[in-house]
C-alpha positions, 0 to 999 in steps of 0.5 A: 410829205414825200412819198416814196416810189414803187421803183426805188427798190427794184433791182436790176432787170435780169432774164433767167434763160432756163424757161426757154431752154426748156421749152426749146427742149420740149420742142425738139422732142415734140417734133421728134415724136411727130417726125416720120423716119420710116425708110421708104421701100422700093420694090427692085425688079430681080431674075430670081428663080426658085430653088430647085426641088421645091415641086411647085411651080411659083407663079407670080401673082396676077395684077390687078387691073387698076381703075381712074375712077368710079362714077356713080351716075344716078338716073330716073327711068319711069319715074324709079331711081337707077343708080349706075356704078362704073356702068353697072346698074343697080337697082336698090341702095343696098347693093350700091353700098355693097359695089362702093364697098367693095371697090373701097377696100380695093382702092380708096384714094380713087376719085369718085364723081357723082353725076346726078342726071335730069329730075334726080333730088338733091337727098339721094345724091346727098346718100350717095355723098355720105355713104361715100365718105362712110367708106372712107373714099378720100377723093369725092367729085360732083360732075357738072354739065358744062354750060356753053 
C-alpha cells in the first residue's frame, strides 16, 4: 500500500515582498518621529545699539559666575555631623537640600563629589547621594583618598 506524501501537493515556494515593504516603511517613519531636526542657534555677537528716544538706558545683563563643581564634604567635629557645600558649612540636613537646590536650578549638569571624611557613615553619605540624584544632578562623583 502506498502512502501518498505531504510534499507532492505543494507549490512552488513564492516570497510575497509586501510584509517587508511594510515594515521597511514603519521604520522609516519610526526614525523619522524619533530624529532630532531642531536648527542649532548660535548666539552672534553684534554692535547694535538701542533706538534712540527710548529713555532707558539698556544694560546687558550680568553673567553669572560659573562653577567646576560642588563638593559637599561631610565631616564630624565633637562628635556632631557638619556638612560643607562649596566650603560653606551647614549644620542641618535641610539647609543643605535647600543650597544643593539651589545650585541645581542653576546648573545641574555640574559634577558634584562627595567627600566624606574620618568616622563619617556610609548612611549619611548614602543621604547625600540620594538627595542628589532627587535634584536631578546628572554628574555625581565619590572622592577618594589616594593611597601611596
Amino acid at each position: 500500500m502506498r502512502r501518498s506524501s505531504p510534499y507532492v501537493d505543494r507549490q512552488s515556494l513564492q516570497i510575497s515582498m509586501t510584509p517587508m515593504i511594510d515594515v521597511v516603511f514603519l521604520l522609516l517613519v519610526f526614525f523619522l518621529w524619533t530624529a532630532s531636526f531642531q536648527v542649532v542657534e548660535y548666539s552672534l555677537p553684534s554692535n547694535i545699539t538701542p533706538p534712540m528716544g527710548t529713555g532707558a538706558n539698556v544694560q546687558p545683563p550680568p553673567e553669572m559666575a560659573d562653577f567646576e563643581q560642588v563638593v559637599v564634604r561631610l565631616t564630624k567635629e565633637g562628635g556632631r555631623l557638619i556638612w560643607k557645600v562649596n566650603d560653606q558649612p551647614r549644620f542641618q540636613l535641610p539647609e543643605v537640600r535647600q543650597l544643593m537646590q539651589t545650585l541645581a536650578s542653576i546648573k545641574n549638569d555640574v559634577p558634584l563629589v562627595i567627600d566624606a571624611d574620618g568616622p563619617v557613615g556610609v548612611g549619611d553619605v548614602i543621604d547625600i547621594y540620594d538627595m542628589a540624584r532627587e535634584l536631578n544632578f546628572q554628574d555625581i562623583q565619590f572622592a577618594v583618598d589616594a593611597k601611596n
